[in-house]
C-alpha positions, -999 to 999 in steps of 0.1 A, spaced: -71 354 -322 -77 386 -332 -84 413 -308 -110 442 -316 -125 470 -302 -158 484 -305 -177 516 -292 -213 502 -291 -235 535 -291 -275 542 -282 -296 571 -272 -290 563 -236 -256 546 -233 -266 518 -214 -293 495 -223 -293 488 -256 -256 494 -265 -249 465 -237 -272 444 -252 -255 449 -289 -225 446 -275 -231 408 -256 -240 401 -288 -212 413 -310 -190 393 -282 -208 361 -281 -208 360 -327 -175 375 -328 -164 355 -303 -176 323 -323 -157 336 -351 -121 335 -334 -118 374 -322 -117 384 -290 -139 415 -281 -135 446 -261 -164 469 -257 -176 506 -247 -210 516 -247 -216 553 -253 -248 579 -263 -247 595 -298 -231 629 -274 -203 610 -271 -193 590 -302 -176 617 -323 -150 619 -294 -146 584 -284 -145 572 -321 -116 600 -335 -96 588 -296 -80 557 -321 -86 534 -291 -118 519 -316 -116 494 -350 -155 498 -353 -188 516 -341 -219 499 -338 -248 524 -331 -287 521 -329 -294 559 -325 -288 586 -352 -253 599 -347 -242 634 -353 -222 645 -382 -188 643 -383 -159 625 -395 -158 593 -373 -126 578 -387 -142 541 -383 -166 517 -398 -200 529 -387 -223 502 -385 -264 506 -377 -272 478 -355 -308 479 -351 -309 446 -366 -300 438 -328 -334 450 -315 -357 439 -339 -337 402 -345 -343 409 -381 -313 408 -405 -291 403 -377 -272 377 -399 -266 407 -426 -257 430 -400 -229 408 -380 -218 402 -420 -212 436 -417 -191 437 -392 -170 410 -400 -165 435 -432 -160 465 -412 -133 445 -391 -114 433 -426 -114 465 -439 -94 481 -409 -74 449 -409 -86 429 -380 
């Protein structure tokens, strides 16, 4: 089992970033990794992303510029339920390509 960790960012920090990240727990979690989360706001990312303690981001709000030093995924595919499929494709991508 692979273990991952993901900085799950929107405009607030709370709501929807929670919700994205259940969800990246419960798919990944079917897939064989097991999942460790933070939910941030966009104010935060740059900082918590270029700590190292992340493999990916998973955001739903606009993020500021900057080098990240991570996958950025958009998750708004979360909300909406539409091309959620793609987007946890993603992921699993974004996870391969750091070598999780």
């Amino acid at each position: 089992m692979s273990v991952v960790n993901i900085l799950s960012v929107c405009g607030s920090g709370t709501v929807t970033s929670s919700m994205v990240a259940a969800k990246l727990k419960e798919k990944l979690g079917e897939k064989g990794y097991s999942v460790s989360t933070t939910e941030a706001r966009p104010t935060e990312a740059l900082n918590l992303a270029q700590s190292g303690r992340f493999d990916i981001l998973a955001h739903t709000s606009p993020l500021p510029d900057g080098d990240y030093g991570i996958p950025a995924v958009n998750a708004f595919a979360c909300i909406t339920g539409m091309g959620e499929d793609e987007f946890f494709d993603q992921i699993v991508e974004a996870l391969k390509s750091v070598g999780k």
